[in-house]
C-alpha positions in Angstrom: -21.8 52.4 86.0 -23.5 48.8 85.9 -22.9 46.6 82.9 -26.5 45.2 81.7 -26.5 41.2 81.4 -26.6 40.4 77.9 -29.1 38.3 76.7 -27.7 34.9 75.3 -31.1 33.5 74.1 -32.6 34.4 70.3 -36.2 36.3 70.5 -39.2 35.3 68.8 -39.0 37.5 66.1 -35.4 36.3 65.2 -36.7 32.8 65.9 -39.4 33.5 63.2 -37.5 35.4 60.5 -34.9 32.2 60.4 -37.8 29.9 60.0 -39.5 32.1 57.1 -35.9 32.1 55.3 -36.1 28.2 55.3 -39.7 27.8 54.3 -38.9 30.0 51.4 -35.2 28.2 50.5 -37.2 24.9 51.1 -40.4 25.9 48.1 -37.5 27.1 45.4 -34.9 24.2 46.0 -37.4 20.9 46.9 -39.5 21.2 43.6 -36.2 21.2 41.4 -34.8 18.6 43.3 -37.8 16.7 42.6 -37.8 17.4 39.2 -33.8 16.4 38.9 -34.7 12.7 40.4 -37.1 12.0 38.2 -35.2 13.3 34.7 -32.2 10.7 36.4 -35.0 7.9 36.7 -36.1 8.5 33.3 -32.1 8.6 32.5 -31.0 5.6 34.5 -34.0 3.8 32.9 -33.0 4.3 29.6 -29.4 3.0 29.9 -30.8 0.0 31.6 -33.2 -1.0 28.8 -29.9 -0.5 26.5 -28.0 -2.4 28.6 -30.5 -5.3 29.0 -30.6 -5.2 25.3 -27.2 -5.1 24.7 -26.8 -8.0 27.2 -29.3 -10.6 25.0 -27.5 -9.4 21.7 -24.0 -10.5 22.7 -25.7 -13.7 24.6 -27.6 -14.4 21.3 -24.4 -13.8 19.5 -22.1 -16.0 21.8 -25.1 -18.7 21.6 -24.9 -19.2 24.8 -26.2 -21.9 26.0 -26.8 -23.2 22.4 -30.3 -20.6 22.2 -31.4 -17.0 21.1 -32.1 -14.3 23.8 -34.7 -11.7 23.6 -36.3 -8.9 25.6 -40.1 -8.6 26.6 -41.7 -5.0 27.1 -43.8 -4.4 29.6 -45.2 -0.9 30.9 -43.6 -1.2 33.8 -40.3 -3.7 33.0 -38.3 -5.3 30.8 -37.6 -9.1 30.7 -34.8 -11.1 29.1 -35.8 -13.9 28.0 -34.0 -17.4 26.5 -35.4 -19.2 23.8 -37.7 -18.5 20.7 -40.0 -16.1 22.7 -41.0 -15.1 26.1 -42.7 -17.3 28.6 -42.2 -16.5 32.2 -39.7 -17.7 34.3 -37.2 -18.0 37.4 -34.4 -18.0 35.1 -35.4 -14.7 33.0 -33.5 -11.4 34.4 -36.0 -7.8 35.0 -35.3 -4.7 34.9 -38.3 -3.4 37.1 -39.0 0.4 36.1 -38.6 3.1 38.7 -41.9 4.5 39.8 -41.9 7.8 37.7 -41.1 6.2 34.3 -43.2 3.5 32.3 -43.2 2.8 28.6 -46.9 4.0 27.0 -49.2 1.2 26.5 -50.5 2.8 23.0 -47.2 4.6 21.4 -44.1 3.5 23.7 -43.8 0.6 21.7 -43.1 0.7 17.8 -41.3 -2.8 16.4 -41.3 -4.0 13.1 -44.1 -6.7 12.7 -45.9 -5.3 15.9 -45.8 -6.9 19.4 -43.5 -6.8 22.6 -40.8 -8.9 22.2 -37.1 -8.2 20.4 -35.3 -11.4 19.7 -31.9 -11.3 18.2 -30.7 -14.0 15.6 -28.0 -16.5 16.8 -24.2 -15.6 15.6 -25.4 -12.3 13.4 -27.1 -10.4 16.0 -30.0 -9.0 13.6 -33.2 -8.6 14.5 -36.5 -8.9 12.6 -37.8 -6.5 15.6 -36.1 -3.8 14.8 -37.9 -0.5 15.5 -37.8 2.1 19.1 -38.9 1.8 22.8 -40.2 5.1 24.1 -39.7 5.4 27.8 -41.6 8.4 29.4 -42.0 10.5 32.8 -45.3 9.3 34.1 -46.5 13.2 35.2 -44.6 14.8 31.8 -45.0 12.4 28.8 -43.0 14.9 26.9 -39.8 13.9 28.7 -39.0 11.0 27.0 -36.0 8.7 26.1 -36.2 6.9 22.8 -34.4 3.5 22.4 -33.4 2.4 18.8 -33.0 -1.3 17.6 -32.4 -1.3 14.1 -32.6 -4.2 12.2 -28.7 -5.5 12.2 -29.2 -5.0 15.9 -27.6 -2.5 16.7 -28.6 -0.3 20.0 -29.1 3.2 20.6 -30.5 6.1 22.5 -31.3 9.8 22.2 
């Protein structure tokens, strides 16, 4: 009897049903993935705002540099400051938001007396700017982080 060759190549059809398999992985696991990265962007965002915060407190505190230390809101950033309020500068430090997260022009910002600035008090750390910092998922404004400042200056998040 003669042995047949056997074939060592794939055929189309197998070719085909391997690709469908990885178009159909590929539209459940890409959307979640998406969705992952942008609840760590609002995540990662939040702690930096704390940390920024946190950072002009215990400056303020220290008086370093013999001056008070605040941060400036923006939509899209947040800006430490020295001095008795924000005026741009080389020397201030920014924490530019990622792309997915911004703070809401009408709600994201709620501070005692209005405005965008929290300034801490040299050597007590208080603040007369106490009040929160929404940060928010551009495409899902429900997903939000909340950052509290209350008024002996004292930093949180939810």
């Amino acid at each position: 009897m003669k042995k047949l060759p056997k074939n060592k190549g794939m055929s189309a059809v197998e070719l085909l049903v391997v690709v469908g398999v990885l178009i159909i992985i590929s539209t459940i696991v890409f959307p979640k993935l998406s969705k992952f990265h942008k609840q760590q962007a609002l995540d990662n965002t939040a702690e930096d705002v704390v940390s920024l915060l946190n950072e002009a407190r215990n400056n303020t505190i220290s008086s370093k540099n013999s001056t008070t230390y605040g941060i400036h809101f923006m939509t899209d950033r947040a800006i430490l400051f020295d001095g008795a309020s924000y005026v741009e500068s080389p020397n201030n430090k920014s924490i530019i938001f990622d792309e997915y997260v911004s703070i809401d022009d009408d709600n994201g910002i709620a501070l005692n007396g209005g405005g965008d600035d929290i300034l801490f008090t040299r050597l007590t750390g208080d603040t007369e700017d106490y009040g929160t910092i929404t940060i928010e998922l551009v495409s899902d404004a429900t997903r939000q982080k909340v950052v509290t400042v209350n008024k002996i200056g004292i930093i949180g998040t939810n």
